[in-house]
C-alpha distance (Angstrom), angle and dihedral (degrees) to the residues before:
residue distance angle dihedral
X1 . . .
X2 3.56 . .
X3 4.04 125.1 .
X4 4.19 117.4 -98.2
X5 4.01 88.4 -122.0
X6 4.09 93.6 -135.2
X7 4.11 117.7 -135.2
X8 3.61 125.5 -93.3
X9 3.58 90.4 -122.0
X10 4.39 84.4 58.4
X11 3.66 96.6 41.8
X12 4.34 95.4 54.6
X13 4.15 87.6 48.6
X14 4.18 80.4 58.5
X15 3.70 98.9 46.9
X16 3.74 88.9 46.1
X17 3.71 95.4 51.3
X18 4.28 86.7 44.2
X19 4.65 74.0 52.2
X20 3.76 84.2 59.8
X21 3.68 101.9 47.8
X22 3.90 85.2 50.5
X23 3.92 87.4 48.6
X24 4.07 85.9 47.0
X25 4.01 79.3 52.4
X26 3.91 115.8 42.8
X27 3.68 101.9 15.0
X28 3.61 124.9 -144.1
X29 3.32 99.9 32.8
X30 4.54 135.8 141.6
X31 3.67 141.8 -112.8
X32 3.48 124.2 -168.6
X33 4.22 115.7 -137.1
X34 3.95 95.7 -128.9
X35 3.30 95.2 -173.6
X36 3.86 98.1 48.6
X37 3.59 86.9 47.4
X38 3.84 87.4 53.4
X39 3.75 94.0 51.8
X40 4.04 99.5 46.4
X41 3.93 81.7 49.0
X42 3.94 94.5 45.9
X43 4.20 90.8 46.7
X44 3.43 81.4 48.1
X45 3.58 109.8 49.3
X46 3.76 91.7 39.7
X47 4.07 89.4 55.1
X48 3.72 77.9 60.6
X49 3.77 103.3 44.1
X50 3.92 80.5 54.0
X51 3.64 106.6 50.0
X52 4.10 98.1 32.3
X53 4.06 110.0 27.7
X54 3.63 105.1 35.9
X55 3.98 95.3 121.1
X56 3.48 92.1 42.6
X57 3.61 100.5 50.4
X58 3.72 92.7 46.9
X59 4.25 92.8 53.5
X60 4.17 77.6 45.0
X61 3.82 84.9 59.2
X62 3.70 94.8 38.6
X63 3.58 91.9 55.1
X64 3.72 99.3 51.2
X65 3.77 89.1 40.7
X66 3.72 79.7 72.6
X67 3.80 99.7 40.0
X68 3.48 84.3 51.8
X69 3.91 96.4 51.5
X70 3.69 94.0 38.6
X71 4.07 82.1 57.4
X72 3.86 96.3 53.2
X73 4.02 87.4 39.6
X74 4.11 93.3 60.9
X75 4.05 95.0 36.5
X76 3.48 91.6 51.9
X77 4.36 84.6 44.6
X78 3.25 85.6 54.8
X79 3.97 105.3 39.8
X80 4.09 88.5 56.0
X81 3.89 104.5 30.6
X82 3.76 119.6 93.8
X83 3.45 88.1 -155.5
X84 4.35 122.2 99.4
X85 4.12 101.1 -108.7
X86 3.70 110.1 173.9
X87 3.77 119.8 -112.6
X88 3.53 91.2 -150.4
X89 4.21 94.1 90.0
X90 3.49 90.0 41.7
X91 3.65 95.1 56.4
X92 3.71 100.1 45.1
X93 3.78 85.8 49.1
X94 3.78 88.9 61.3
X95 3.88 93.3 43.7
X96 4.26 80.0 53.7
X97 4.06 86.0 52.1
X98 3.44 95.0 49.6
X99 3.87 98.5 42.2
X100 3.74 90.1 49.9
X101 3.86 92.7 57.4
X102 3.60 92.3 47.9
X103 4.27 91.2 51.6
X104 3.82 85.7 45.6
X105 4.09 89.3 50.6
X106 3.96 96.6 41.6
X107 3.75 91.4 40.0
X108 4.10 90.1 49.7
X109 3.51 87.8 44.1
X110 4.03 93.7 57.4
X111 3.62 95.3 -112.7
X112 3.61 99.1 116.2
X113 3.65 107.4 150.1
X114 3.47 89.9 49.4
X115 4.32 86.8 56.1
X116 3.47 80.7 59.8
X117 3.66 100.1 77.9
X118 3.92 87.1 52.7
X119 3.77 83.5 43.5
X120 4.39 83.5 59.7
X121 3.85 93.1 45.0
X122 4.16 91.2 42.3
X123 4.13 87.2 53.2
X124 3.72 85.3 47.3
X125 3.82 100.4 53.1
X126 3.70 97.8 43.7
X127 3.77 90.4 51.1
X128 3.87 77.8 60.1
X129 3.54 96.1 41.7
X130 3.93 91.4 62.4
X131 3.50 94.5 48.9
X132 3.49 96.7 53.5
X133 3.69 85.0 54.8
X134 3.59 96.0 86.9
X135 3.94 106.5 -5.4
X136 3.92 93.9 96.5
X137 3.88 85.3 177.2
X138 3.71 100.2 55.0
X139 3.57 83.9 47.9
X140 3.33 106.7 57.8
X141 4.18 78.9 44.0
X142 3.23 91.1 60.6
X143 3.65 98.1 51.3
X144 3.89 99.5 30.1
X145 4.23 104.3 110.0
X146 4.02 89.6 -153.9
X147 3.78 88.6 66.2
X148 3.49 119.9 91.3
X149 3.72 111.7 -125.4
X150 3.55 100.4 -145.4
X151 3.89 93.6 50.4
X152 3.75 88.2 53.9
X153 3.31 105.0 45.9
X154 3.88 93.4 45.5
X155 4.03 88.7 49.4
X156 3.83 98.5 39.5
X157 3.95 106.0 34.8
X158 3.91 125.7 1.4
X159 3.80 113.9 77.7
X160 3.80 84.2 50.3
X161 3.91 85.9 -72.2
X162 3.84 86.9 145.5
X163 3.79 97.4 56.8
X164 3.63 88.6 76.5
X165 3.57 104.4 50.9
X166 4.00 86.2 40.4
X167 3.79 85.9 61.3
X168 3.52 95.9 42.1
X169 3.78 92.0 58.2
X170 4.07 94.1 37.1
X171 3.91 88.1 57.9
X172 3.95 94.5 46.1
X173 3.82 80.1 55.2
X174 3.98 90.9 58.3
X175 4.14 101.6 -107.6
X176 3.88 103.2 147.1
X177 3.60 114.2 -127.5
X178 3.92 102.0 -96.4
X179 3.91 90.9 59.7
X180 3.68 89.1 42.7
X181 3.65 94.3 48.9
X182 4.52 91.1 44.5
X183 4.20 81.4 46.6
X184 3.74 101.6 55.1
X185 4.14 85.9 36.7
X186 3.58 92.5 62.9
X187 3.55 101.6 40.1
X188 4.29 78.3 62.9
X189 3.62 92.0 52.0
X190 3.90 96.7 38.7
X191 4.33 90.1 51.0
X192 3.95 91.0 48.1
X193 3.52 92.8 49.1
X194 4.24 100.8 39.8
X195 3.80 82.2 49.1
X196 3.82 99.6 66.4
X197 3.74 83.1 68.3
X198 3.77 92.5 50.3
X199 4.15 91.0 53.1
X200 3.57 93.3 32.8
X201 3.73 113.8 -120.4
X202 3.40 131.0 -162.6
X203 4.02 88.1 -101.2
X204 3.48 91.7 54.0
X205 3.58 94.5 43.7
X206 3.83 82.7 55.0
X207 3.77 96.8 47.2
X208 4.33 89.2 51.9
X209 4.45 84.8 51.2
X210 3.55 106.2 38.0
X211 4.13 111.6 24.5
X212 3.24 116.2 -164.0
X213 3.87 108.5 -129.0
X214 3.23 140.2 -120.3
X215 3.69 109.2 -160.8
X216 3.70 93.2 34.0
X217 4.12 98.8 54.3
X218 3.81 116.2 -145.6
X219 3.88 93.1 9.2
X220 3.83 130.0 109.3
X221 3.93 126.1 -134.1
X222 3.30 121.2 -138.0
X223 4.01 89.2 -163.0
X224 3.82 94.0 120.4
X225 4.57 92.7 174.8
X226 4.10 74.4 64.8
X227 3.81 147.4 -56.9
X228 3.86 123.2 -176.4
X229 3.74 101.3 -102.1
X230 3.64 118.9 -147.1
X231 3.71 90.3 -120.9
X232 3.61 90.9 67.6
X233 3.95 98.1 86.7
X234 4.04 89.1 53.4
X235 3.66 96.5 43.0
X236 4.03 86.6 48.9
X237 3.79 83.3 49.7
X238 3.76 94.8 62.5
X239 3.32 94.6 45.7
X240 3.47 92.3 53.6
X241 3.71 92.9 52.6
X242 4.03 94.0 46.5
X243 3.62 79.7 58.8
X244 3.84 93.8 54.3
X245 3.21 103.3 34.8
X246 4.11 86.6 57.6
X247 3.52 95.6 45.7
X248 3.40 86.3 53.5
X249 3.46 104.1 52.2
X250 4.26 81.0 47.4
X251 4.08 91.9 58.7
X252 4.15 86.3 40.4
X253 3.88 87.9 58.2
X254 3.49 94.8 32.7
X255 3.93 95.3 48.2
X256 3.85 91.9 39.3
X257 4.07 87.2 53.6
X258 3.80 96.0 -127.0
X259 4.65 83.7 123.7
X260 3.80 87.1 89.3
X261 3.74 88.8 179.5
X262 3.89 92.4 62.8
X263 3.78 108.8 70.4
X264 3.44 128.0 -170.2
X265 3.98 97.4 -93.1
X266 4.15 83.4 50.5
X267 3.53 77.2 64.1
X268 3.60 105.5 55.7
X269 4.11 88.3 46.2
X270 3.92 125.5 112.7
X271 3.44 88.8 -112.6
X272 3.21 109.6 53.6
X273 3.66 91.3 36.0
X274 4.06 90.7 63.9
X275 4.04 88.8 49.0
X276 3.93 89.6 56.6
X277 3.62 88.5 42.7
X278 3.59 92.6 47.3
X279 4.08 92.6 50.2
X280 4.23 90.5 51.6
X281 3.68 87.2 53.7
X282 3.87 91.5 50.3
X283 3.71 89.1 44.4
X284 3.73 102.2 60.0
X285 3.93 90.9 38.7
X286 3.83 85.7 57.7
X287 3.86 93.2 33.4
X288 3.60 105.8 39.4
X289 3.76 125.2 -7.0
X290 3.72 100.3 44.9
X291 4.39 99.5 18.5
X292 3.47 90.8 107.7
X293 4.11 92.4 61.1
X294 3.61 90.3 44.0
X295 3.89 89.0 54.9
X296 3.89 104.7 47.7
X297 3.32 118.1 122.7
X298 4.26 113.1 -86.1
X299 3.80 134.4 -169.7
X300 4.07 83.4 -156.0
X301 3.25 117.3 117.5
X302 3.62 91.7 17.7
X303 3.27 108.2 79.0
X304 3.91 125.7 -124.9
C-alpha cells in the first residue's frame, strides 16, 4: 500500500511543532523564516533583474524562442516524415531548452555561480548537439541502448575527442579556419572556467559568500539565498552567443543544403518559416540593436 504523500502546507505545521519541543528543550533559542527570507530576496533580486539585465534577458528569451521553435520544427519532421531522422538532435535540443530556463531562473534569482554549473553542462550538450547535426553514426551511438555509455563517451568526446568532429561539421558549414580555430579555443577556456563552479573552488566558494553586486558597483553582498552578481550580465552574454553561434552554424548547413532531411518544401512550411524568422530576429538583436551590451567590458570569465 502506498504512503498518502501529506501537503506542504501539513508537513511545515509538524516541523514547527518538532521547533517547539526543541524550544521546550534548550530555551532561548532561533528560527530563521525561510520563506520570508526567500521573498525579501526574490523582490529584491527581481528589482535588479529589472533595472540592470533587461537587454540581456530579452536576447536570453530570444534565443530560446528559437531553441524552442527549432524543437517543435524537428518533432513535428519527424512525427510526419517516413523517412528515419535521428532523435538524438532532437533530444539534446530539449536538454538545451530546459538548461536555459533553469540559467535564466538561477541567474534571476541571484544565484549566479551556482547557474554556472548548468552553464558547464549547457556548453557540453550543444557541443553534442552540433555533432549530431551531421554525424549520423555518432548519433545513432548515442541513442543505441546496446552501447555502453562509458565506452562511447570516452572514445567519441572526453580527451577533447569532440573538438574534432565539432570542427569537421563547423567547416562543412563554411566557417574559415581562423574563426573555427578562436571557436573551438574558447569553448576550452569557457569549460575550464564553468567547471570551478562544478568542483567547487575556493573562487567559487567565494563568489556563493560574498557576491559581487550589481546595483551597488565594487561592493560585495553578503546575501548568500541570492543577490544579482555583477557577473550575471557577462555570463548572460555567453550564453547568448552559444546560442548564436549554433543557430548559425544551423542556417550555414541549412542554407548550404548539407540538412538532407530538410527539403525544399520543409522550407516553405509554417514551421520552419517561424524558426528562420526567429534566428533573423536573434541576429540583429545580437548584431545591431543590442551589440553594444554584448560587447562591454566584463570581469566574467576572468576571474577576479
Amino acid at each position: 500500500m502506498k504512503h498518502k504523500i501529506i501537503s506542504l502546507k501539513q508537513s511545515k505545521e509538524e516541523v514547527l511543532q518538532l521547533w517547539e519541543d526543541q524550544v521546550d528543550q534548550f530555551g532561548e533559542i532561533t528560527r530563521i523564516d525561510i520563506e520570508k527570507e526567500l521573498k525579501i530576496v526574490n523582490k529584491s533580486c527581481l528589482n535588479d533583474t529589472n533595472d540592470f539585465l533587461g537587454p540581456w534577458i530579452t536576447m536570453l528569451d530570444e534565443s530560446l524562442h528559437f531553441l524552442l521553435l527549432l524543437h517543435r520544427f524537428y518533432w513535428n519532421l519527424r512525427m510526419n516524415s517516413d523517412e528515419d531522422i535521428p532523435i538524438t538532435f532532437t533530444m539534446l535540443l530539449a536538454k538545451t531548452c530546459s538548461q536555459v530556463v533553469a540559467i535564466r531562473k538561477l541567474i534571476i534569482a541571484g544565484l549566479e555561480d551556482s547557474a554556472r554549473t548548468v552553464s558547464r553542462s549547457f556548453v557540453e550538450t550543444v557541443d553534442l548537439m552540433i555533432v549530431s547535426l551531421l554525424d549520423k553514426d555518432f548519433s545513432d551511438q548515442y541513442f543505441a541502448e546496446e552501447v555502453d555509455g562509458n565506452k562511447f563517451w570516452k572514445q567519441n568526446i572526453a580527451y577533447g575527442r569532440i573538438y574534432k568532429r565539432i570542427e569537421k561539421i563547423i567547416e562543412t558549414a563554411g566557417i574559415d579556419e581562423e574563426e573555427r580555430e578562436n571557436f573551438l579555443k574558447h569553448r576550452r577556456e569557457i569549460k575550464s572556467i564553468l567547471s570551478s563552479a562544478v568542483h567547487s573552488s575556493l573562487s567559487s566558494a567565494f563568489r556563493s559568500m560574498f557576491i559581487p553586486s550589481i546595483r551597488h558597483s565594487g561592493k560585495l553582498s553578503t546575501s548568500i539565498l541570492g543577490h544579482v552578481s555583477a557577473h550575471s550580465q557577462s555570463h548572460l552574454s555567453f550564453i547568448i552567443m552559444d546560442i548564436y553561434y549554433f543557430s548559425s552554424i544551423f542556417m550555414h548547413l541549412l542554407i548550404s543544403d548539407h540538412l538532407l532531411m530538410v527539403s525544399q518544401n520543409i522550407k516553405n512550411n509554417t514551421d520552419f518559416q517561424s524558426v528562420a524568422a526567429s534566428f533573423y530576429i536573434l541576429q540583429d538583436l545580437v548584431t545591431e540593436h543590442y551589440e553594444d551590451y554584448l560587447l562591454m567590458e566584463f570581469s566574467f570569465p576572468e576571474e577576479e
